[in-house]
N, CA, C and O atoms as a CHARMM CRD file, in Angstrom:
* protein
*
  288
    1    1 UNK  N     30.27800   8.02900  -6.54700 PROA 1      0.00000
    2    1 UNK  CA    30.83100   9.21200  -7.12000 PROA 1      0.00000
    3    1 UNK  C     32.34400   9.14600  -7.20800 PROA 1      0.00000
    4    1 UNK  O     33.01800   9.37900  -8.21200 PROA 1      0.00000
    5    2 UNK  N     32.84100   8.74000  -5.82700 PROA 2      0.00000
    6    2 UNK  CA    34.30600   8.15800  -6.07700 PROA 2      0.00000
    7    2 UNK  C     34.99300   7.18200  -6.98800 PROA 2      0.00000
    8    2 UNK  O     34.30600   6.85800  -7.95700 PROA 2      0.00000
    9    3 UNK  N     35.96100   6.73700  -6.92700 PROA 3      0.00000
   10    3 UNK  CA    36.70300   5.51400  -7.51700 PROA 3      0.00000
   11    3 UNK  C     36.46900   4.29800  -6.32600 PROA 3      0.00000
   12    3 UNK  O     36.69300   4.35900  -5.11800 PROA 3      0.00000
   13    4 UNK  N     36.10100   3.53000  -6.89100 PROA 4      0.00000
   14    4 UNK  CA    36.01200   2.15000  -5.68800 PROA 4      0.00000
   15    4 UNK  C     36.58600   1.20000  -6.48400 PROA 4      0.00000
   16    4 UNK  O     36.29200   0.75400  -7.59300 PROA 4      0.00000
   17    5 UNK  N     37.63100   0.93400  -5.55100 PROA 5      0.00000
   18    5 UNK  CA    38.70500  -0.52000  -5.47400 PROA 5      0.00000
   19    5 UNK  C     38.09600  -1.42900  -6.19400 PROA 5      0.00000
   20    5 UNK  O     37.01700  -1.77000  -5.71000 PROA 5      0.00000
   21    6 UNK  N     38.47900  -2.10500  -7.47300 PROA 6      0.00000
   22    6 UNK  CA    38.33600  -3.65900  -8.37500 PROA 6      0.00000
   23    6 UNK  C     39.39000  -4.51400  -7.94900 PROA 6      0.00000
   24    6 UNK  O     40.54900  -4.28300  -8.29300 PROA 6      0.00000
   25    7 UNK  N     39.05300  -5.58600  -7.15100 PROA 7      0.00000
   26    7 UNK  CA    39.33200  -6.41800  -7.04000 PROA 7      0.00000
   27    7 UNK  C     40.01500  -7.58900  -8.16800 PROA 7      0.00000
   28    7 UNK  O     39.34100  -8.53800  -8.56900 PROA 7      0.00000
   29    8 UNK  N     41.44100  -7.35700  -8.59600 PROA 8      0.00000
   30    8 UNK  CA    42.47500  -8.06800  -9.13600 PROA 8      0.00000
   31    8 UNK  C     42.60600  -9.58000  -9.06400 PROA 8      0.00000
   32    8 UNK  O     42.93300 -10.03600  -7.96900 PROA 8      0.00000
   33    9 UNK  N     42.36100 -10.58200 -10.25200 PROA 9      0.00000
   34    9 UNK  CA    42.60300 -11.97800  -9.44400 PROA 9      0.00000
   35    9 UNK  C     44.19600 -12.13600  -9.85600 PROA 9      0.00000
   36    9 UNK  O     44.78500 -11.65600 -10.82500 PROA 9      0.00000
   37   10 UNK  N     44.68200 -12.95600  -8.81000 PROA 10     0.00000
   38   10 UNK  CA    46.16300 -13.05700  -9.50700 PROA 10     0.00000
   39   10 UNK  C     46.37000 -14.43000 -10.10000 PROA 10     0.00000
   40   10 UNK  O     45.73500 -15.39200  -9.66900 PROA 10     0.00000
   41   11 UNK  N     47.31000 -14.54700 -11.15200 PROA 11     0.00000
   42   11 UNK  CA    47.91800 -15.98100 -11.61900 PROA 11     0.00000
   43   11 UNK  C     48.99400 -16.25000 -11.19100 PROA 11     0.00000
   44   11 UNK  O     50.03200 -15.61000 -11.36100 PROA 11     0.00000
   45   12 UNK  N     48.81000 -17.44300 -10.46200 PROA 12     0.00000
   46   12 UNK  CA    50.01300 -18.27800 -10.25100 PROA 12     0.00000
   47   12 UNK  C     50.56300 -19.50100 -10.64100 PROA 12     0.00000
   48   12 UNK  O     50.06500 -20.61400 -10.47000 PROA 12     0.00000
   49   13 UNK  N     51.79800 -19.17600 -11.26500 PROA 13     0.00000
   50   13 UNK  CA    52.63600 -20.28400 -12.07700 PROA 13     0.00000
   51   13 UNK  C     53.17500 -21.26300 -11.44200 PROA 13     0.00000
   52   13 UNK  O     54.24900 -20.96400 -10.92100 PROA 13     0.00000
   53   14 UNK  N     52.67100 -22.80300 -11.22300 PROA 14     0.00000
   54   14 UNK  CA    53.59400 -23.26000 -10.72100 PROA 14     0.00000
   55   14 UNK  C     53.61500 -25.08300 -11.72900 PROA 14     0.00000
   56   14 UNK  O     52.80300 -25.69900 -12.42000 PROA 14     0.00000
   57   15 UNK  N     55.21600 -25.34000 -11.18700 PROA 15     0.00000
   58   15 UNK  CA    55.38100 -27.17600 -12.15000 PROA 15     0.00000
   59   15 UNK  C     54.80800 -27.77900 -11.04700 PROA 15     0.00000
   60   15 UNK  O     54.81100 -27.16500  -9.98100 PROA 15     0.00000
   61   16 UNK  N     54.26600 -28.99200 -11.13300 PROA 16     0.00000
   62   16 UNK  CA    53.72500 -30.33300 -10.21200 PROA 16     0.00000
   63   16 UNK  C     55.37300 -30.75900 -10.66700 PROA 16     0.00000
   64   16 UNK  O     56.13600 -30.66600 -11.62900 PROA 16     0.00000
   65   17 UNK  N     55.31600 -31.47300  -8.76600 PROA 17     0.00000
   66   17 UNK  CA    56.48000 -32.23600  -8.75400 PROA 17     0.00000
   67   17 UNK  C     56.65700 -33.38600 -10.02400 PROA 17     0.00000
   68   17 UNK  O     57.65600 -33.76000 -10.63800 PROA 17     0.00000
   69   18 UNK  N     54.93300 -33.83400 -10.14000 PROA 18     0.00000
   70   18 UNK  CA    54.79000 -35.24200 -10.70800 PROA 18     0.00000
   71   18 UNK  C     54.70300 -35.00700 -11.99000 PROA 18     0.00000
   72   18 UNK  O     54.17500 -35.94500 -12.58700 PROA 18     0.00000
   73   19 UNK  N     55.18200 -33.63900 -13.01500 PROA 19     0.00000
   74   19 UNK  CA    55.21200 -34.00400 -14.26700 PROA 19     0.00000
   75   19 UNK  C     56.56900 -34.16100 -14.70700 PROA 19     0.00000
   76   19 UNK  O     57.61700 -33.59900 -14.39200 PROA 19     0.00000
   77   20 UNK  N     56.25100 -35.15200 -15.59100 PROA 20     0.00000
   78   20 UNK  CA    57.79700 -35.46200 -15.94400 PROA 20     0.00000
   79   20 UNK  C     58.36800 -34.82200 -17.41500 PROA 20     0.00000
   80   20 UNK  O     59.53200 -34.92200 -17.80200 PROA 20     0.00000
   81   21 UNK  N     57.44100 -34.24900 -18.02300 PROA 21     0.00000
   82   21 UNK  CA    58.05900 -33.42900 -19.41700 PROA 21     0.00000
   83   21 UNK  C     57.72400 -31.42700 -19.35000 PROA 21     0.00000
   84   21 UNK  O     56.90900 -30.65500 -19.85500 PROA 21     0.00000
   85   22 UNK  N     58.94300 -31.32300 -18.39100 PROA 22     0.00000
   86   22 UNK  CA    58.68200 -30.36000 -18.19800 PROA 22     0.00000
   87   22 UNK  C     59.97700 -29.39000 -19.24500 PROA 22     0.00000
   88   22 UNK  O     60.05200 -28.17200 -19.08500 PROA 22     0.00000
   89   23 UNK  N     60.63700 -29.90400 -19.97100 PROA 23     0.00000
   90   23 UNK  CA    61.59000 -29.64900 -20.45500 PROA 23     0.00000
   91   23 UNK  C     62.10300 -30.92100 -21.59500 PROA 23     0.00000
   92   23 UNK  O     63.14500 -31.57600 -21.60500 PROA 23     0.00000
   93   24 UNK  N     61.03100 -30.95000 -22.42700 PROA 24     0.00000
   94   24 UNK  CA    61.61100 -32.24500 -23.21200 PROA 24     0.00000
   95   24 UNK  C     61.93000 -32.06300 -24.13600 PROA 24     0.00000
   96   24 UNK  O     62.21700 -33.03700 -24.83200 PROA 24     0.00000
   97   25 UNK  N     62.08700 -30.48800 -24.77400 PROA 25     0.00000
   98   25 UNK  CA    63.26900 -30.38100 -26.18000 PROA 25     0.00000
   99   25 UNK  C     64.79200 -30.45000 -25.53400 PROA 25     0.00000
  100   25 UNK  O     65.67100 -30.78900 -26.32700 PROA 25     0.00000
  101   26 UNK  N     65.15200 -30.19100 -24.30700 PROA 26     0.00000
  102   26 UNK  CA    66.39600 -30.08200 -23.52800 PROA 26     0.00000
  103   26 UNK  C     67.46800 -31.57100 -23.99900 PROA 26     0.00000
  104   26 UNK  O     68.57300 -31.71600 -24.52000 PROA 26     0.00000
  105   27 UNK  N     66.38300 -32.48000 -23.46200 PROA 27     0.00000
  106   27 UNK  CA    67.84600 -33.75900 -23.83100 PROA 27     0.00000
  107   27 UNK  C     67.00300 -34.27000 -25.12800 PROA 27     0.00000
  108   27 UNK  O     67.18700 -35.35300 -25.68300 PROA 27     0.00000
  109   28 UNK  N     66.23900 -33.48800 -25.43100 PROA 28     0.00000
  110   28 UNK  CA    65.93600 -34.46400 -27.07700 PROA 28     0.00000
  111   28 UNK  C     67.18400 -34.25900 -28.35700 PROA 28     0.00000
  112   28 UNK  O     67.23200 -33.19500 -28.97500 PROA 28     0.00000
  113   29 UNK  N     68.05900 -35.27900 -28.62500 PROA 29     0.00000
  114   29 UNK  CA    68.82300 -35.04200 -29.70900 PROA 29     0.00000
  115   29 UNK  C     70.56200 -34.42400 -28.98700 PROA 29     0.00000
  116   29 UNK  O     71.07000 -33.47600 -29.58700 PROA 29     0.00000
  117   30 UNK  N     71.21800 -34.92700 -27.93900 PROA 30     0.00000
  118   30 UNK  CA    71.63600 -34.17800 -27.28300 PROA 30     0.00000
  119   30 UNK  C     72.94000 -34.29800 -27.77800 PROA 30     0.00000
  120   30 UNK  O     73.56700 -33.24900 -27.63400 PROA 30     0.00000
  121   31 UNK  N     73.83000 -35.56600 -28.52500 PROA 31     0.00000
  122   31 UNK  CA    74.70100 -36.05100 -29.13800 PROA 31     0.00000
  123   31 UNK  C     74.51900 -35.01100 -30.17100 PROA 31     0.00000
  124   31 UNK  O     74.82000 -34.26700 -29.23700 PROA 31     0.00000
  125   32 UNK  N     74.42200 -34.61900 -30.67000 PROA 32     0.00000
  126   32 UNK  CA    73.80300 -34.10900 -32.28700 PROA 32     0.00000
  127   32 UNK  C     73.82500 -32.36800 -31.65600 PROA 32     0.00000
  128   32 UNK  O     73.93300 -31.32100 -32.29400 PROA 32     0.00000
  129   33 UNK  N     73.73400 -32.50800 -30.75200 PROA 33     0.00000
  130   33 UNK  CA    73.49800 -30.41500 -30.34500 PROA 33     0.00000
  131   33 UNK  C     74.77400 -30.53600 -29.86800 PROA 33     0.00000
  132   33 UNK  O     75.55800 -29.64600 -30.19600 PROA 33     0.00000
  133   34 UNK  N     75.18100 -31.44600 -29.15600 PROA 34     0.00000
  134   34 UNK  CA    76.99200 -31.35200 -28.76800 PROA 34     0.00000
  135   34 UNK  C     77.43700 -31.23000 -29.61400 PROA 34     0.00000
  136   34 UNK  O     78.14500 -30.23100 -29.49000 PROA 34     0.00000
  137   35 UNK  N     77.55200 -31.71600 -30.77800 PROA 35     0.00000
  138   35 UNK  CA    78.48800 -32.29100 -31.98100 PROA 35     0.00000
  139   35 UNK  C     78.36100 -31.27500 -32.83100 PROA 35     0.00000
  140   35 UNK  O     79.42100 -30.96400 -33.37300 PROA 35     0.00000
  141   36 UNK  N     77.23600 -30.52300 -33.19500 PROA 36     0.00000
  142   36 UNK  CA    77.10100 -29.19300 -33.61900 PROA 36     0.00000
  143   36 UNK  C     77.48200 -27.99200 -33.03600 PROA 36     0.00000
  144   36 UNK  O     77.86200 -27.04600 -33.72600 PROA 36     0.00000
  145   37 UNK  N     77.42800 -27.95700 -32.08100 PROA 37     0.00000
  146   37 UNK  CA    78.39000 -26.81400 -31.27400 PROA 37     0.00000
  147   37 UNK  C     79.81000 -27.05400 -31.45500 PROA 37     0.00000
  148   37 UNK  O     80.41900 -26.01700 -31.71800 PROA 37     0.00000
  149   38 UNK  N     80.37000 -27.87300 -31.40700 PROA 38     0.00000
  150   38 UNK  CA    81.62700 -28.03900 -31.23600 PROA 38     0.00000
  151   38 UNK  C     82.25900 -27.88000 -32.48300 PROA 38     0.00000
  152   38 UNK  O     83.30700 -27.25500 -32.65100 PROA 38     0.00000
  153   39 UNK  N     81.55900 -28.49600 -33.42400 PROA 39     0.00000
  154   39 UNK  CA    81.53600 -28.64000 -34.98100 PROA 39     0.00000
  155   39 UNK  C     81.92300 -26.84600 -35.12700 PROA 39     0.00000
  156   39 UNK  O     83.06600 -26.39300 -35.18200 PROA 39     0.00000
  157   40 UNK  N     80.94900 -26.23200 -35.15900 PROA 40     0.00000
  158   40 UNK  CA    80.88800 -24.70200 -35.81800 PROA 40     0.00000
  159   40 UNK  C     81.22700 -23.58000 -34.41400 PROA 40     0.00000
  160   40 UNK  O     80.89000 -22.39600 -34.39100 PROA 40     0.00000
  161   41 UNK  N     82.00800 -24.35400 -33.25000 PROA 41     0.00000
  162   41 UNK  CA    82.78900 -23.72400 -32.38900 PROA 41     0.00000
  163   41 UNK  C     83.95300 -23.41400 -31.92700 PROA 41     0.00000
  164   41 UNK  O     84.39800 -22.77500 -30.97400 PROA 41     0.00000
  165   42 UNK  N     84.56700 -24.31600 -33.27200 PROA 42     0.00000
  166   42 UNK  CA    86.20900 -25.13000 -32.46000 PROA 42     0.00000
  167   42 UNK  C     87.22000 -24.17200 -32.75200 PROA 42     0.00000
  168   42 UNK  O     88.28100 -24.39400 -32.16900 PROA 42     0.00000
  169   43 UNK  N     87.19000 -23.00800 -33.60800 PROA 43     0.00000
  170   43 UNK  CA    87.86400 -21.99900 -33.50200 PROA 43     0.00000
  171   43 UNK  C     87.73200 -20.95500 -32.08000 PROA 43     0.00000
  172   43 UNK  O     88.67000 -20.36100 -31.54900 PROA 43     0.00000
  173   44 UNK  N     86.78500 -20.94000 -31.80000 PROA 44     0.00000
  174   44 UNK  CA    86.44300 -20.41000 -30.16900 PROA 44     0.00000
  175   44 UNK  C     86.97500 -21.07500 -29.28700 PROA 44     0.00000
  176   44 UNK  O     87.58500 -20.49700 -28.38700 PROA 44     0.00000
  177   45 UNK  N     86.88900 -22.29600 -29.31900 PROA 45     0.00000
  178   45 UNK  CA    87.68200 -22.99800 -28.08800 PROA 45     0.00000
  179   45 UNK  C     88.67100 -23.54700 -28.47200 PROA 45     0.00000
  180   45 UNK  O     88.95900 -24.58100 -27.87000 PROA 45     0.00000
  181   46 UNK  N     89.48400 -23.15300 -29.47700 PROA 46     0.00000
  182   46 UNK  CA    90.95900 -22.95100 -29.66700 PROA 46     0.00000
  183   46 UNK  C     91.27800 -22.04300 -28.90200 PROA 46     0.00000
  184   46 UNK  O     91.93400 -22.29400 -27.89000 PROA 46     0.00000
  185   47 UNK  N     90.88400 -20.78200 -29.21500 PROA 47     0.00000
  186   47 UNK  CA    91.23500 -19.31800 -28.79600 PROA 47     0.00000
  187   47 UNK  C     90.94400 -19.18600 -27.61900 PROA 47     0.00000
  188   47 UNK  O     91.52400 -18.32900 -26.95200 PROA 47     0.00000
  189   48 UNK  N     90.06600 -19.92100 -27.11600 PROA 48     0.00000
  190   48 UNK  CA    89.86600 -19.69100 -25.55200 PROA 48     0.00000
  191   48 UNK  C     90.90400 -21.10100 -24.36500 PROA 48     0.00000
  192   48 UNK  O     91.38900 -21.00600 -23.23700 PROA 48     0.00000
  193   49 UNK  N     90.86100 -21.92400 -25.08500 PROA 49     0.00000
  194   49 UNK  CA    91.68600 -22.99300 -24.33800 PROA 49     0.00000
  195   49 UNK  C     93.15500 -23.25500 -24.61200 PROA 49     0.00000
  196   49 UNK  O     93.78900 -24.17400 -24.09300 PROA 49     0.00000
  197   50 UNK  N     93.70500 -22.25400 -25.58400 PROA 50     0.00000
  198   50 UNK  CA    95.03900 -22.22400 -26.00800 PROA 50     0.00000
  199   50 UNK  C     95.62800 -21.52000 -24.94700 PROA 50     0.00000
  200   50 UNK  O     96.19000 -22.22700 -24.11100 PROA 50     0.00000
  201   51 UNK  N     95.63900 -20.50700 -24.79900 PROA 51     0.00000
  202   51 UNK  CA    96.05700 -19.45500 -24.29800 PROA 51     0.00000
  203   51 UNK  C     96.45200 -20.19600 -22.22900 PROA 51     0.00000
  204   51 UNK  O     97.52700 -20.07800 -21.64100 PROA 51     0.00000
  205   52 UNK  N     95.10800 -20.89900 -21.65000 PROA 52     0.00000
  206   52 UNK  CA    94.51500 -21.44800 -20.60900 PROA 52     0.00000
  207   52 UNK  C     95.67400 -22.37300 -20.42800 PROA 52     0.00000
  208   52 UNK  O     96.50900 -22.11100 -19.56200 PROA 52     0.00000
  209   53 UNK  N     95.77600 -23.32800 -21.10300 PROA 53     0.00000
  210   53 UNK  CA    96.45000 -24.83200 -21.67400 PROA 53     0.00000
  211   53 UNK  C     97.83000 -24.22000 -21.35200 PROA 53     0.00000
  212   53 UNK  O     98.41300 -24.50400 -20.30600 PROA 53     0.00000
  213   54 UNK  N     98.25000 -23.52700 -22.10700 PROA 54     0.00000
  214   54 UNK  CA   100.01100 -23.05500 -22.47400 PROA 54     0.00000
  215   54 UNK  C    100.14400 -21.97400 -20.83300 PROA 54     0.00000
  216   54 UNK  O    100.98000 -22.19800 -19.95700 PROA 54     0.00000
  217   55 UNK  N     99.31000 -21.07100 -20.79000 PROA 55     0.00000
  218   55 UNK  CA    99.93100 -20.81100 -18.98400 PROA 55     0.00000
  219   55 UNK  C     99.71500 -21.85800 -18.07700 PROA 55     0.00000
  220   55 UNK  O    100.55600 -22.06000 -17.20100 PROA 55     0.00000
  221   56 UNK  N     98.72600 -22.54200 -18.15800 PROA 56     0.00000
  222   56 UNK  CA    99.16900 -23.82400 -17.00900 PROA 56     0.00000
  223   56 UNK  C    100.51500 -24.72100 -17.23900 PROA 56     0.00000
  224   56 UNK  O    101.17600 -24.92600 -16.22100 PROA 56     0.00000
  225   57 UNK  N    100.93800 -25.21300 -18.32000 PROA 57     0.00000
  226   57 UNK  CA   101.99000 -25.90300 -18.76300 PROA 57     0.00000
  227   57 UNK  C    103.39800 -24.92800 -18.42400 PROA 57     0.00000
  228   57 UNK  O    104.37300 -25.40700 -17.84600 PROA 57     0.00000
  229   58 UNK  N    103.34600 -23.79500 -18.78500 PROA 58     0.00000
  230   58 UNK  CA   103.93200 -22.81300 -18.36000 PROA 58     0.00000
  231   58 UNK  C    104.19100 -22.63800 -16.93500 PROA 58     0.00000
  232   58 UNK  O    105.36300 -22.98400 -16.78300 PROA 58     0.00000
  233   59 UNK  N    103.68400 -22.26600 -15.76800 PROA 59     0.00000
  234   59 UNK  CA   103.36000 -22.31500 -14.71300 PROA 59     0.00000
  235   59 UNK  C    103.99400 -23.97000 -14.06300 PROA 59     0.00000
  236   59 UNK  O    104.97100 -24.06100 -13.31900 PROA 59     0.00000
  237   60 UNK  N    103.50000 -24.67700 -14.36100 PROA 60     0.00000
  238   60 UNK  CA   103.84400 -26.09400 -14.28300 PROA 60     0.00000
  239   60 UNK  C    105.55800 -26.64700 -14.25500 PROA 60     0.00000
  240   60 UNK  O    106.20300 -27.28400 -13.42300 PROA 60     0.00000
  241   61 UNK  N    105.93600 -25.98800 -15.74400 PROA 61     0.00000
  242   61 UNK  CA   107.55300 -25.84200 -15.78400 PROA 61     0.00000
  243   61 UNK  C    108.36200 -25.23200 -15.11900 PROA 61     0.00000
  244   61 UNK  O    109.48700 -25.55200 -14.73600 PROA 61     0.00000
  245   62 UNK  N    107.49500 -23.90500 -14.91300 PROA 62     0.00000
  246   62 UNK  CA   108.49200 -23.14800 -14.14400 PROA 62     0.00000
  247   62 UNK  C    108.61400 -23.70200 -12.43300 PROA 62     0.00000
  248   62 UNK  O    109.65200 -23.63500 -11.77500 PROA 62     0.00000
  249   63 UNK  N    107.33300 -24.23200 -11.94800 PROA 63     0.00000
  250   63 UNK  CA   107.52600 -24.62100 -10.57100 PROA 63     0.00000
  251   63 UNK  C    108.25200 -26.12600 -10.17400 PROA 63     0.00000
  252   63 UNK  O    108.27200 -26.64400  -9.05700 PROA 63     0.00000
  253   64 UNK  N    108.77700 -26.60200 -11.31000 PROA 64     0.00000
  254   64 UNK  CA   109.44800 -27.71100 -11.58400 PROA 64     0.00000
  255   64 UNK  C    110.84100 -27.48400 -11.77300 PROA 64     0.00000
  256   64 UNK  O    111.61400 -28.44000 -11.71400 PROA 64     0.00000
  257   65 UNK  N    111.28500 -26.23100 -12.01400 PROA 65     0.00000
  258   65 UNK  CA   112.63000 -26.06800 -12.44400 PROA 65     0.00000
  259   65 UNK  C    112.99600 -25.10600 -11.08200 PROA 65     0.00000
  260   65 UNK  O    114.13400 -25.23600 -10.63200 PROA 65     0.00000
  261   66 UNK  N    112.06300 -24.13500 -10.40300 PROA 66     0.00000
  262   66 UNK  CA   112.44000 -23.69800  -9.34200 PROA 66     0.00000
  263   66 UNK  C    112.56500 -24.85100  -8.10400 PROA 66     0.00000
  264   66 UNK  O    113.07800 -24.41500  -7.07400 PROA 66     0.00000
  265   67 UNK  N    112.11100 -26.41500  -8.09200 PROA 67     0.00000
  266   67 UNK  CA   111.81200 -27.46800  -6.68600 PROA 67     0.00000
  267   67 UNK  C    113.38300 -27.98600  -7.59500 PROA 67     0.00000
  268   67 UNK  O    114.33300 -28.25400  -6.86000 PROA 67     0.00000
  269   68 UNK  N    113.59000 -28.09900  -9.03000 PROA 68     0.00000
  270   68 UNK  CA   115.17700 -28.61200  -8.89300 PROA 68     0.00000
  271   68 UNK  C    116.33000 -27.51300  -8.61200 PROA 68     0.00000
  272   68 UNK  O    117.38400 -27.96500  -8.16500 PROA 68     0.00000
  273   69 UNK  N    116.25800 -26.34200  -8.79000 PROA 69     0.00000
  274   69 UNK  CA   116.87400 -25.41500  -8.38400 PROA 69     0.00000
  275   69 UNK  C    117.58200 -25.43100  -7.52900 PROA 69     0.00000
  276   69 UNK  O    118.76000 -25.07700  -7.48300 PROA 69     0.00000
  277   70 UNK  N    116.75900 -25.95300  -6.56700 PROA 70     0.00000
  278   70 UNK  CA   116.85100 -25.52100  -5.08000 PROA 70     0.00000
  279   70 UNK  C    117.48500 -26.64100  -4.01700 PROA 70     0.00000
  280   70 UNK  O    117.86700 -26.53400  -2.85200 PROA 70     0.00000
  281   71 UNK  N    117.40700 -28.06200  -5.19300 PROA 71     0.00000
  282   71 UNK  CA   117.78200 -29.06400  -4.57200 PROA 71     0.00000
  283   71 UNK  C    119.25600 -29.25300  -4.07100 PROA 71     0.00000
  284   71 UNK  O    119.53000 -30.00100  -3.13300 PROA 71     0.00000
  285   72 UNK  N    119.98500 -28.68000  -4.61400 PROA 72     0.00000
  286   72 UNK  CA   121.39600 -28.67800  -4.35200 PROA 72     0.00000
  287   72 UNK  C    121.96100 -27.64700  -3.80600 PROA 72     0.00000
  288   72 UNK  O    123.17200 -27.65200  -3.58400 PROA 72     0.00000
């Protein structure tokens, strides 16, 4: 007359140590996915490594001109 408990089976996902294509679109073609990113990215990593580049060089000069500064 009640509700009685159904018993749920569960799935469990797991990789075997021993397969070895567990990811084989990853390095398939990998020269060619670099070279395309970079290709149709290089305005992005202008804009992101310009800015990076010129305060380190920056930074760099200035702690070079404050160690001669100081020498005399």
């Amino acid at each position: 007359m009640g509700k009685q408990p159904v018993r749920m089976k569960a799935v469990v996902y797991a990789l075997s140590p021993f397969q070895q294509k567990v990811m084989p679109g990853l390095w398939k073609d990998l020269p060619t996915k670099i070279h395309h990113k970079i290709s149709e990215n290089w305005h992005s990593a202008i804009f992101l490594l310009g800015p990076v580049i010129g305060t380190y060089a920056y930074v760099q000069n200035y702690k070079e001109k404050e160690k001669l500064e100081h020498r005399f």
